[in-house]
C-alpha positions as CSV (number, residue, x, y, z in Angstrom):
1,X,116.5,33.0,-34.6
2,X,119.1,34.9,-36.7
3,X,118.9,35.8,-40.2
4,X,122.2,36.3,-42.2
5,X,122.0,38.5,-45.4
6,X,124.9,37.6,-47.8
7,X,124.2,40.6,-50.8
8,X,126.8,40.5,-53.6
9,X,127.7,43.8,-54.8
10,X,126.3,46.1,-57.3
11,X,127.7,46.4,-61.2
12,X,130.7,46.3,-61.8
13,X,134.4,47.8,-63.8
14,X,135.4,46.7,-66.8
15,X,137.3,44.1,-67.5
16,X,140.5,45.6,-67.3
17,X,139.3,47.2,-63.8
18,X,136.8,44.6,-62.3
19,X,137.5,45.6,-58.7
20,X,135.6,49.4,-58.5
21,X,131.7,50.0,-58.7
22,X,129.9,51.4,-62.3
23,X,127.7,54.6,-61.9
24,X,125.1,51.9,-62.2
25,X,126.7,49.6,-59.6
26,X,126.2,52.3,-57.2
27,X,122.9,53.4,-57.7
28,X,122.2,49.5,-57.1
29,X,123.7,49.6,-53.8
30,X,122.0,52.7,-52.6
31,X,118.9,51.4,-54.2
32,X,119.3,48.2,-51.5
33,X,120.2,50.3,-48.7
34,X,117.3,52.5,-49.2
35,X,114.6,49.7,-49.9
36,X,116.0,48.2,-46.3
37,X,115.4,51.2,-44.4
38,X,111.8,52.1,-45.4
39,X,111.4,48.2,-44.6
40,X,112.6,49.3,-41.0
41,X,115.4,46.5,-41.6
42,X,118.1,47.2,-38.6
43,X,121.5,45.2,-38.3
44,X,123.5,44.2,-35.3
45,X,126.6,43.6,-37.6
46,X,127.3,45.0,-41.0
47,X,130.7,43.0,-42.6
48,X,132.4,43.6,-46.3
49,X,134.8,41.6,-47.8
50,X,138.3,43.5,-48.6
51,X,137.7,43.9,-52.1
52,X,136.5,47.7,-53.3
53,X,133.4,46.7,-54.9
54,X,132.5,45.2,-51.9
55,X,133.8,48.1,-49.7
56,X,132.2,50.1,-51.9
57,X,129.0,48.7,-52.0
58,X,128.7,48.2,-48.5
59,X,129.6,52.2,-48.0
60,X,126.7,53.3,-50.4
61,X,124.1,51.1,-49.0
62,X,124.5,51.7,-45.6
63,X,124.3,55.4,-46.0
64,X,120.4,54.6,-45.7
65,X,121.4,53.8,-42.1
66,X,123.4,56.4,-41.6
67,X,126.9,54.9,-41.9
68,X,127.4,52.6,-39.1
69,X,131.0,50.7,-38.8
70,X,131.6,47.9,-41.2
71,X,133.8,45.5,-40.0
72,X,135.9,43.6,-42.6
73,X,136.7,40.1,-43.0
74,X,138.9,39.1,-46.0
75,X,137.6,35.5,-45.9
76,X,134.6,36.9,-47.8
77,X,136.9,38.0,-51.1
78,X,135.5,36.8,-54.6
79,X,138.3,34.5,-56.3
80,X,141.0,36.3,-58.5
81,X,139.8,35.8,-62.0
82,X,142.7,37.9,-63.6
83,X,145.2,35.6,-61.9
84,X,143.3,32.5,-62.7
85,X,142.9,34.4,-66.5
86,X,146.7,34.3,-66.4
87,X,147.6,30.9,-64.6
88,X,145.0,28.9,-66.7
89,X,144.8,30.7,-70.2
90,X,148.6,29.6,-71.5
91,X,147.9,26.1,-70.6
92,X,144.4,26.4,-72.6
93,X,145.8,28.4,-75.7
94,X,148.4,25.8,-76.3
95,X,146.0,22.8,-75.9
96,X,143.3,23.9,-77.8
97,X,143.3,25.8,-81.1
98,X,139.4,26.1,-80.8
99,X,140.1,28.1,-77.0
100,X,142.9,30.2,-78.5
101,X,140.7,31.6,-81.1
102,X,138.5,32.6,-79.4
103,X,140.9,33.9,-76.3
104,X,142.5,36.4,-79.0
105,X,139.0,37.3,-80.2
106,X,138.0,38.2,-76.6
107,X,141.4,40.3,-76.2
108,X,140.5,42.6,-79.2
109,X,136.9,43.0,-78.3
110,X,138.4,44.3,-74.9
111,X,140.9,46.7,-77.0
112,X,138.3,47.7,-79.2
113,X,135.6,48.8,-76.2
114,X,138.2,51.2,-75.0
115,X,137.0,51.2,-71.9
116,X,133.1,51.8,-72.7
117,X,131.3,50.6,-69.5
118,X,128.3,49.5,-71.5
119,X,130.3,47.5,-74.4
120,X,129.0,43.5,-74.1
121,X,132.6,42.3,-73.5
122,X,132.6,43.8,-69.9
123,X,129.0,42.7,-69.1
124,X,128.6,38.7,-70.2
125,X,130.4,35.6,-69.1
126,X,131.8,34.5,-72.5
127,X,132.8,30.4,-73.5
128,X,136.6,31.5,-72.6
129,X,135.4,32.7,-69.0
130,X,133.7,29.4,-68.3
131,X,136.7,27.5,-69.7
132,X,139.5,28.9,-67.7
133,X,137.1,28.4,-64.7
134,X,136.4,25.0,-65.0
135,X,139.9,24.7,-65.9
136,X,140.9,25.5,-62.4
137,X,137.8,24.1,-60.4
138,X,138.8,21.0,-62.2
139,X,142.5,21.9,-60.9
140,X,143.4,20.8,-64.7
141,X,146.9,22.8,-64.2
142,X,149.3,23.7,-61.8
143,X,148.5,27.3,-60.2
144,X,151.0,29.3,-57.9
145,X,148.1,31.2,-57.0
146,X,144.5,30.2,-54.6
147,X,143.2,26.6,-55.9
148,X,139.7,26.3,-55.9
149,X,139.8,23.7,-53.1
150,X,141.2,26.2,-51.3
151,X,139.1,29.3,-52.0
152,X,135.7,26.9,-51.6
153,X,137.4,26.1,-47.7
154,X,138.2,30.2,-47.2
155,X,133.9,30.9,-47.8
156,X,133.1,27.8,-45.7
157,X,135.2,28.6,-42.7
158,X,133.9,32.5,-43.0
159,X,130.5,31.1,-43.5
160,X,131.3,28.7,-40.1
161,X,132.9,31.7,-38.3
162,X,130.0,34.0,-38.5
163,X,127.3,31.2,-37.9
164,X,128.9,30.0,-34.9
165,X,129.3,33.6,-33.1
166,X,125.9,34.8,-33.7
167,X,123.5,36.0,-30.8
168,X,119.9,34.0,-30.6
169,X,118.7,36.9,-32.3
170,X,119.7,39.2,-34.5
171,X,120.1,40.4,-38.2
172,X,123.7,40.4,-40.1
173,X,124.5,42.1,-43.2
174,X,128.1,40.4,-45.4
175,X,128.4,42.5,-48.4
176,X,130.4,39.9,-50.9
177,X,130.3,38.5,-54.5
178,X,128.4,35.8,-56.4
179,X,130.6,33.0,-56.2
180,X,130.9,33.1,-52.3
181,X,127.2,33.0,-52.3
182,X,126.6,30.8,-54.5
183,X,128.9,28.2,-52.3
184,X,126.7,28.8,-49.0
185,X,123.6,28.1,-50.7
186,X,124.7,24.8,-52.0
187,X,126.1,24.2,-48.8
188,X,123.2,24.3,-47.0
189,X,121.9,21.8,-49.4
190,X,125.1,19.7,-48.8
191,X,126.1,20.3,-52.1
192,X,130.1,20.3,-52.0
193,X,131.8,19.5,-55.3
194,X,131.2,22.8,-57.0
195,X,127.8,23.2,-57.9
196,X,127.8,26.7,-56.1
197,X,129.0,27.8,-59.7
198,X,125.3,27.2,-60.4
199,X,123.5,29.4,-57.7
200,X,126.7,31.9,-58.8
201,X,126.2,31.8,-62.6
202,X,122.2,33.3,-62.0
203,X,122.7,35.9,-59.0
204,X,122.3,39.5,-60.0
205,X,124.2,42.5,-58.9
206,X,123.1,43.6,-55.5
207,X,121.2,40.4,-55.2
208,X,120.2,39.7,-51.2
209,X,120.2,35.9,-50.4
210,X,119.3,35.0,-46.6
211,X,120.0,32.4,-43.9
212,X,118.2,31.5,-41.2
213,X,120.2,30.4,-38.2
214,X,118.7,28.4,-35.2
215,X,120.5,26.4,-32.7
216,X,123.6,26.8,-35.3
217,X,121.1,25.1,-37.7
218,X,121.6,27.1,-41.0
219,X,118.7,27.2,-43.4
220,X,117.9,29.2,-46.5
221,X,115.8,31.1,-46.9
222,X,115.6,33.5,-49.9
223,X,118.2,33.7,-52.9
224,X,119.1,36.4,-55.3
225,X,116.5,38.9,-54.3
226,X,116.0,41.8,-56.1
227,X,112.6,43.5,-55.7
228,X,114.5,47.0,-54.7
229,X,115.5,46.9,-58.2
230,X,112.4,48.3,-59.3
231,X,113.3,49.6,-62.9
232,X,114.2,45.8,-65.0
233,X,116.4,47.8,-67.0
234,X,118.8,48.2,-63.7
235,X,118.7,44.3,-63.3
236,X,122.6,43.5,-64.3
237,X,124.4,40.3,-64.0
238,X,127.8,41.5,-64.5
């Protein structure tokens, strides 16, 4: 039997620079890495999506193993929320006077945090978030960019990929982000219409979620685990 361990990454930018780890975010991730290697956790393969949280995360956890190669597989990238921000919001602002409010509310909050890792714009899912998502899940608009359709068939074929070439046995480690995650686990519930937003919508930074894999049976097994997060205080969401 194999066990797959999908762990999202730790804490964290800003809004204006999602895609880099918080001081915080890092501690997570060598909080994880650490907790794995007193358990005497080894892995055969240790794979990060292309984005630099997950690179990053990846990096600092895995120093607790002493830095083996991680291999990277692009299939695993979180969904580009600043492009779907900018394909869905104009479409939103002009339809609703009620979304446009509180778009232009969100945008000063952002200016008026100056960049303060710790202000509540950067670390909550607000109502615009969840609108211009469901906009695009619900593929309300025309996008140039990745439809959700699309980026829900990238995670299931990198999902597919990596269950299909594993050994009998074996343990593999795919550092990624919540919505990827989230996707598997409804999968494996046969849950295909978007309800991976759910299991997304709860998992906490450096969360681990496992699979296990028999006879290309997938299973899972645990979801958004975080006893190496020992302090509650360094339980984050976003």
């Amino acid at each position: 039997m194999s066990v797959v361990y999908l762990i999202r990454h730790g804490q964290a930018g800003t809004r204006e620079n999602y895609d880099s780890l918080s001081d915080l975010g890092r501690q997570q991730a060598r909080a994880l890495g650490e907790d794995l290697a007193r358990q005497g956790m080894k892995f055969d393969r240790v794979i990060a999506g292309g984005l630099t949280r997950q690179q990053e995360t990846a990096r600092e956890a895995m120093s607790a193993f002493g830095n083996p190669p991680i291999e990277t597989d692009i299939g695993w990238n979180e969904f580009d929320l600043a492009n779907v921000y900018a394909e869905m919001s104009p479409h939103l602002c002009a339809a609703d006077p009620e979304f446009k409010r509180q778009y232009d509310a969100m945008q000063l909050a952002i200016a008026e945090s100056r960049g303060a890792h710790e202000a509540t714009i950067h670390r909550r899912w607000n109502e615009c978030d969840r609108s211009v998502v469901m906009a695009w899940v619900e593929g309300r608009y025309p996008i140039d960019g990745e439809t959700w359709v699309a980026f829900e068939e990238r995670i299931y074929d990198a999902f597919t990929r990596l269950t299909a070439s594993l050994p009998e046995e074996g343990n593999i480690a795919v550092f990624t982000s919540a919505t990827p995650i989230g996707i598997c686990a409804a999968q494996t519930f046969g849950l295909r219409d978007g309800r991976g937003l759910q299991f997304a919508a709860v998992m906490h930074n450096a969360a681990i979620t496992s699979f296990r894999v028999r006879a290309k049976e997938v299973r899972l097994f645990s979801f958004n685990v975080v006893g190496h997060l020992t302090d509650p205080t360094t339980r984050t969401f976003r």
